[in-house]
MARPA-893272 format. One line per field, with one value per residue: residue in three letters; x, z, y of N, C-alpha, C in turn. Coordinates in Angstrom, 3 decimals. Atoms other than C-alpha are relative to their C-alpha. Last residue first. Layout:
N
resn <- (ALA / ...) $
n_c1 <- (X / ...) $
n_c3 <- (Z / ...) $
n_c2 <- (Y / ...) $
ca_c1 <- (X / ...) $
ca_c3 <- (Z / ...) $
ca_c2 <- (Y / ...) $
c_c1 <- (X / ...) $
c_c3 <- (Z / ...) $
c_c2 <- (Y / ...) $
END
This chain:
118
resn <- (UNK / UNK / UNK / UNK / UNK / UNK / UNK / UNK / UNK / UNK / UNK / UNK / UNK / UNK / UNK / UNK / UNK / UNK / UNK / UNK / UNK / UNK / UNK / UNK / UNK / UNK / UNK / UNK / UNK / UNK / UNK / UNK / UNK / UNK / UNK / UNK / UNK / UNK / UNK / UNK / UNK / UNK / UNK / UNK / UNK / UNK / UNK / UNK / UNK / UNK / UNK / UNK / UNK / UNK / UNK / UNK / UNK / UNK / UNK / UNK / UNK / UNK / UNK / UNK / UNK / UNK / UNK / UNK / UNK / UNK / UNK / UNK / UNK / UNK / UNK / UNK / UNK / UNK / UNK / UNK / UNK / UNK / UNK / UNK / UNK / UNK / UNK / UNK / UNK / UNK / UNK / UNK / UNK / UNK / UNK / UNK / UNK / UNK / UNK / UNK / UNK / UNK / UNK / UNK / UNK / UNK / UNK / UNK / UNK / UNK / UNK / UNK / UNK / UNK / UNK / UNK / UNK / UNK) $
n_c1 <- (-0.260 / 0.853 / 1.488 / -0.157 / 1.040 / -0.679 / 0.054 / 1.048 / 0.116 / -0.756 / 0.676 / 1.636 / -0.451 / -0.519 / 1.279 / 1.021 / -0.133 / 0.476 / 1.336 / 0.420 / -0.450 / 0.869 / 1.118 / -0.339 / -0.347 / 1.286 / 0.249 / -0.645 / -0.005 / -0.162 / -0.709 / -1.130 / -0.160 / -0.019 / -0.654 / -0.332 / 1.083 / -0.207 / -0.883 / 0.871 / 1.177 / -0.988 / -1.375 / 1.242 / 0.551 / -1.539 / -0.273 / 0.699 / -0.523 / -0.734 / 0.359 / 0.037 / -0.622 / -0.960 / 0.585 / 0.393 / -1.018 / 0.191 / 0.939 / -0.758 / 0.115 / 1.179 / -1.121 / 1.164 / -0.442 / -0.536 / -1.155 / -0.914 / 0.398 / -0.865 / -0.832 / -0.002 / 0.546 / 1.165 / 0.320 / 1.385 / -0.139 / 0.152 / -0.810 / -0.697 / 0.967 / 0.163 / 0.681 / 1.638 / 1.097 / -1.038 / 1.126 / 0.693 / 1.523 / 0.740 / -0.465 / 1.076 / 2.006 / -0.149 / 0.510 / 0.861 / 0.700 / -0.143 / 0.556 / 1.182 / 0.602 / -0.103 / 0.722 / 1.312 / 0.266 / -0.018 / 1.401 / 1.135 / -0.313 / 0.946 / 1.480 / 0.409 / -0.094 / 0.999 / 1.459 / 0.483 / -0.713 / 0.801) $
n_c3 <- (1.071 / 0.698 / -0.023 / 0.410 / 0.680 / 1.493 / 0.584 / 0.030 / 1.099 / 1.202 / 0.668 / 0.219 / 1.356 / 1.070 / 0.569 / 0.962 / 1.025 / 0.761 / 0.218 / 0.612 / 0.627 / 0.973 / 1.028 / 1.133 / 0.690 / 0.384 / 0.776 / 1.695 / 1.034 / -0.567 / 0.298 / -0.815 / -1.542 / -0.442 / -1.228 / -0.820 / -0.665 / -0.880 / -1.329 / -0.451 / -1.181 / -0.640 / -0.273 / -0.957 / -1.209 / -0.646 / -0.411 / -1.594 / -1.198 / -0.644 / -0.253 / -0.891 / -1.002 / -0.039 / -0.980 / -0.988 / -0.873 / -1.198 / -1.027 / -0.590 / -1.082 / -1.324 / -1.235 / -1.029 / -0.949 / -1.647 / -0.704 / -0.618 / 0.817 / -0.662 / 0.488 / 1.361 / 0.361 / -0.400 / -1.348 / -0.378 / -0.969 / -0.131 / -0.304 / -1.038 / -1.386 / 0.285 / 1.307 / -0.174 / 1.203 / 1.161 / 1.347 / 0.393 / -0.212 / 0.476 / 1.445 / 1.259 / -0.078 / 0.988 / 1.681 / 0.447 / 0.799 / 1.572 / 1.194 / 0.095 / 0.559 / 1.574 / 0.696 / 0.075 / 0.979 / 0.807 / 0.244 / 0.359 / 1.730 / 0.478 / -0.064 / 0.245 / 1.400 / 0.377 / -0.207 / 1.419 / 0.617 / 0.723) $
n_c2 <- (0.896 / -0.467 / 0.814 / 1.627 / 0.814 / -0.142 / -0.904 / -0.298 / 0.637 / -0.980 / -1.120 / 0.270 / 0.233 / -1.133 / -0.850 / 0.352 / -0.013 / -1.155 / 0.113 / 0.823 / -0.674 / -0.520 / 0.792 / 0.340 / -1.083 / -0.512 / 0.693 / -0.015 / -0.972 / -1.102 / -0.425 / 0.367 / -0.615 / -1.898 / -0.455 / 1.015 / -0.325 / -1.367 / 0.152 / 1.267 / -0.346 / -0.605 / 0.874 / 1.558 / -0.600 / -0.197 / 1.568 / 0.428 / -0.838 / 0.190 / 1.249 / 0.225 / -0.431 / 1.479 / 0.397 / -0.484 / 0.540 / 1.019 / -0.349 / 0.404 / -0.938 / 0.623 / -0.943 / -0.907 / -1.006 / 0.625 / -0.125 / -1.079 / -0.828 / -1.287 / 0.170 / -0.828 / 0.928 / 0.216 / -0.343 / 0.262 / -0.717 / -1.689 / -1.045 / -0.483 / -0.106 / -1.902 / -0.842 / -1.034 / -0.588 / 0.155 / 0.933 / -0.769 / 0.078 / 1.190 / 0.045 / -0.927 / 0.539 / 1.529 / -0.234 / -0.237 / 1.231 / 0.468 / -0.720 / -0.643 / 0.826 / -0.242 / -0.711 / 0.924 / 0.968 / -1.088 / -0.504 / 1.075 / 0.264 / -1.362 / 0.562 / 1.289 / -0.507 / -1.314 / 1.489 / 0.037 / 1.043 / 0.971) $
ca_c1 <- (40.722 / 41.389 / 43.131 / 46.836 / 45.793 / 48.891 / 46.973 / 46.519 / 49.926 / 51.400 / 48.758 / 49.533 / 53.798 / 52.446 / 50.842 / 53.678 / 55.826 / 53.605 / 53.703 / 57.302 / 57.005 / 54.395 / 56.521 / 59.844 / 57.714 / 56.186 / 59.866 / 60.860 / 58.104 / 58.616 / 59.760 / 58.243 / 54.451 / 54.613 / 55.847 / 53.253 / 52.211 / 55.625 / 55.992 / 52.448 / 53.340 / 56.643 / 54.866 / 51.563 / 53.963 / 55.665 / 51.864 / 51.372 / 54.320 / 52.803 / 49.785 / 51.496 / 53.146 / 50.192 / 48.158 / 50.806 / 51.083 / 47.491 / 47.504 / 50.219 / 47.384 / 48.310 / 50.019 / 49.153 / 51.455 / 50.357 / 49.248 / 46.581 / 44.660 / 46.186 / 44.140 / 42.844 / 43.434 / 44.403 / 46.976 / 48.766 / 52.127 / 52.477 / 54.405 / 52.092 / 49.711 / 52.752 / 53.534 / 56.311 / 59.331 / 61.922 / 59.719 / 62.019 / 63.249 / 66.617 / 67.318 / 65.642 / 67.598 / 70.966 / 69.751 / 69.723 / 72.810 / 74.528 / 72.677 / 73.921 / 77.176 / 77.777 / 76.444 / 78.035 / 81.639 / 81.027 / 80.169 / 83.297 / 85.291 / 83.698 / 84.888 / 88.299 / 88.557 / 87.849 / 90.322 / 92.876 / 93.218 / 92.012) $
ca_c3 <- (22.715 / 25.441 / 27.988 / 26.617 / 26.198 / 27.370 / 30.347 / 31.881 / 31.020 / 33.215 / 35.809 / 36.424 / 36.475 / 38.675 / 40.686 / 40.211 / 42.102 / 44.851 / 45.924 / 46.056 / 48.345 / 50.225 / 50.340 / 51.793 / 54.242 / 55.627 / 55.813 / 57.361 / 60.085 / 61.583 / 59.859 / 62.434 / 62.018 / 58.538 / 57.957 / 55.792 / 53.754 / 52.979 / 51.296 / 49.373 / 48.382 / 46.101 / 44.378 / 43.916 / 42.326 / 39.837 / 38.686 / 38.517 / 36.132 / 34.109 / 33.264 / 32.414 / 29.857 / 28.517 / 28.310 / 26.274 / 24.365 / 23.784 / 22.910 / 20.039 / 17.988 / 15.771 / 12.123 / 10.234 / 8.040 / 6.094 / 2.590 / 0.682 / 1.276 / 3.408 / 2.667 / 5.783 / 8.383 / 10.640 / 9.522 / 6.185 / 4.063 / 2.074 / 2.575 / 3.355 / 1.156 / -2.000 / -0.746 / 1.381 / 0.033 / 2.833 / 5.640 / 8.777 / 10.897 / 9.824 / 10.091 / 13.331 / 14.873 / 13.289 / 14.865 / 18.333 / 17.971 / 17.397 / 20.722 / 22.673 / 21.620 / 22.238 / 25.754 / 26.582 / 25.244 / 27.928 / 30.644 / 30.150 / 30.013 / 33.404 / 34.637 / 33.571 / 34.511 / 37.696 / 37.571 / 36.913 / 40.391 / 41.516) $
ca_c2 <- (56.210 / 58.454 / 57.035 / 58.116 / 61.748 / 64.299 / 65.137 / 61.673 / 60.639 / 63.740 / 63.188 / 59.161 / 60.249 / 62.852 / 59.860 / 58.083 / 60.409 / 60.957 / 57.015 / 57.104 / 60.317 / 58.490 / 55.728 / 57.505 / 59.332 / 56.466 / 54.443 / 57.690 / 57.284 / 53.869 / 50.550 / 48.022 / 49.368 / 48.983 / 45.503 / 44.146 / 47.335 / 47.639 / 44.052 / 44.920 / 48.351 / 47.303 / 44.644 / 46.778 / 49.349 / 47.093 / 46.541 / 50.143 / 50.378 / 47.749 / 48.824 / 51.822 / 50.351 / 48.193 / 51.683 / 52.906 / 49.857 / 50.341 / 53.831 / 53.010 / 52.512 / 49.303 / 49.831 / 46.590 / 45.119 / 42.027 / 43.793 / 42.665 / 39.319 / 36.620 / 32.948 / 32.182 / 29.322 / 31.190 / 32.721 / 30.828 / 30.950 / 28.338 / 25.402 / 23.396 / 23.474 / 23.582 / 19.781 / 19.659 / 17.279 / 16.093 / 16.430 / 17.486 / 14.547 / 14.396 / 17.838 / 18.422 / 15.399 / 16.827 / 20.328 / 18.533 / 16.758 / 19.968 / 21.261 / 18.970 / 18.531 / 22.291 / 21.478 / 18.330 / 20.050 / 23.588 / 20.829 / 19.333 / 22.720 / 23.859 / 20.139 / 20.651 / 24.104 / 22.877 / 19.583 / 22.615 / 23.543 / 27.011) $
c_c1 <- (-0.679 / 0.861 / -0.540 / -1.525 / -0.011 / -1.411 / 0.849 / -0.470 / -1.548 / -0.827 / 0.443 / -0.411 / -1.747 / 0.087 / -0.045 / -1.390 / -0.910 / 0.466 / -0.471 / -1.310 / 0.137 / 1.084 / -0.774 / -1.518 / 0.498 / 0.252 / -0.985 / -0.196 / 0.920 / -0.247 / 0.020 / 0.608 / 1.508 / 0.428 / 0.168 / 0.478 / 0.470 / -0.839 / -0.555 / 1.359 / 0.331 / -1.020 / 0.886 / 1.604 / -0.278 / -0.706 / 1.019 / 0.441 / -0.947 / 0.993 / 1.082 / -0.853 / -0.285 / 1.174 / 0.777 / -0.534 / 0.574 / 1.462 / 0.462 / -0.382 / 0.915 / 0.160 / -1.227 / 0.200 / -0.951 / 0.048 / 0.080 / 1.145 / 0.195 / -0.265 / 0.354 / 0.794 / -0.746 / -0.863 / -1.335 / -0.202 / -1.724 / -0.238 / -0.268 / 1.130 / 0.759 / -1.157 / 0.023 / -0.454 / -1.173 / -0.616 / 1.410 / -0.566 / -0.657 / -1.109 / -0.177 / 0.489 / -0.939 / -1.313 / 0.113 / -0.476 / -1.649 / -0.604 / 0.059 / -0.906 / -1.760 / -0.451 / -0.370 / -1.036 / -1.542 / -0.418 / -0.342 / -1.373 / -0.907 / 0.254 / -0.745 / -1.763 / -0.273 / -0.114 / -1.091 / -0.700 / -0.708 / 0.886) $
c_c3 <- (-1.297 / -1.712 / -0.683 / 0.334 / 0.135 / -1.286 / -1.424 / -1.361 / -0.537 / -1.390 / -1.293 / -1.049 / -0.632 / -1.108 / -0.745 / -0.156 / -1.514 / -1.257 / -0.978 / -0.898 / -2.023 / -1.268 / -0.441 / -1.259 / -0.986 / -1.102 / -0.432 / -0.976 / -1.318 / -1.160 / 0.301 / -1.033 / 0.280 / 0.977 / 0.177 / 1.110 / 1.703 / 0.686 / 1.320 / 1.427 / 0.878 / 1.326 / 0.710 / 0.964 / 1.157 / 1.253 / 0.978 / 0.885 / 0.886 / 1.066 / 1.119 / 0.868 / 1.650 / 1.157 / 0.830 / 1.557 / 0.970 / 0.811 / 0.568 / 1.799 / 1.203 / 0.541 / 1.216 / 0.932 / 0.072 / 0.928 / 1.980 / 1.459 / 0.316 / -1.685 / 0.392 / -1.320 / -1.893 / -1.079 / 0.178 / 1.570 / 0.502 / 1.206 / -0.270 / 0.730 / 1.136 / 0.994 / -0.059 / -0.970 / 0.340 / -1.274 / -1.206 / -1.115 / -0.278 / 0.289 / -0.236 / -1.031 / -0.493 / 0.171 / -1.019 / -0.845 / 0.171 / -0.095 / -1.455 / -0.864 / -0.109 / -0.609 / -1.531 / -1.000 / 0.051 / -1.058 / -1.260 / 0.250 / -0.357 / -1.796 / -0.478 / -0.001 / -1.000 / -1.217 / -0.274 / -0.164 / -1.288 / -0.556) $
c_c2 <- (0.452 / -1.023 / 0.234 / -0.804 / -1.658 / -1.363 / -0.162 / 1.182 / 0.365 / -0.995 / 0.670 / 1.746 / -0.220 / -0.826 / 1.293 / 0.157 / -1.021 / -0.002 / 1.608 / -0.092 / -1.197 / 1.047 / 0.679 / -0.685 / -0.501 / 0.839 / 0.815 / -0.925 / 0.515 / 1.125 / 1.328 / 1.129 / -0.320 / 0.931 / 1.371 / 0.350 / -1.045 / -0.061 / 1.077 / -0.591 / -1.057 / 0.538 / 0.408 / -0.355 / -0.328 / 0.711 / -0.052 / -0.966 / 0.293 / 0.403 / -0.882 / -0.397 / 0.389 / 0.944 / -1.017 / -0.082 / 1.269 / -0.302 / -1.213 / 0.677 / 0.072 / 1.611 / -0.097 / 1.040 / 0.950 / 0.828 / -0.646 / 0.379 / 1.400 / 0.725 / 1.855 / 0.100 / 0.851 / -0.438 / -0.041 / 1.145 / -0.011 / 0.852 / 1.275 / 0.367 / 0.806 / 0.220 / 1.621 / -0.088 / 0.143 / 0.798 / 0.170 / -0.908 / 0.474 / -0.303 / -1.102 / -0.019 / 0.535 / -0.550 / -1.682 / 0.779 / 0.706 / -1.342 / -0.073 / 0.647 / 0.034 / -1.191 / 0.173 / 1.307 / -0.365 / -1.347 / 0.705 / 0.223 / -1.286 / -0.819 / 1.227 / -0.302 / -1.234 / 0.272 / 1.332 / -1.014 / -0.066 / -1.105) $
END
């Protein structure tokens, strides 16, 4: 490596850092100087926030959410395969339904421990 490289990594590295310190200076001179008490309180939706903030959520949904998403991934891994079926022959088959069996265990293990049940 010549040192022109290091050169031009290092002048990218400066634009950046400038960069970014001129864009707090621009949000610092462009914030309000003196908020009224409106609007700087705290607000959601337009309410005023009565008793405590923290809400514990059912951790069903991010359950569900999970595997929501490990279907999804699924799809994504079908959908090539389905494509070129006929060119990858019987061990591709075998590898998919084996694929395919494990997340239908992982399906019977979530089944039986309750996560659909709301």
């Amino acid at each position: 490596m010549v040192i022109q490289d290091y050169g031009i990594v290092g002048l990218f590295l400066v634009f950046g850092i400038a960069f970014v310190g001129a864009a707090f200076v621009v949000s610092w001179m462009l914030r309000p100087r003196d908020p009224n008490p409106v609007k700087s309180s705290i607000y959601e939706c337009g309410e005023i926030v009565k008793g405590d903030s923290r809400v514990q959520f059912n951790v069903g949904y991010y359950l569900v959410a999970l595997l929501f998403v490990i279907f999804d991934i699924e799809v994504l891994f079908l959908v090539p395969w389905i494509v070129i079926f006929r060119e990858l022959g019987i061990v591709s088959y075998i590898e998919m339904m084996i694929f395919i069996a494990i997340l239908v265990v992982g399906l019977i293990y979530a089944w039986k421990k309750g996560v659909f049940e709301w």
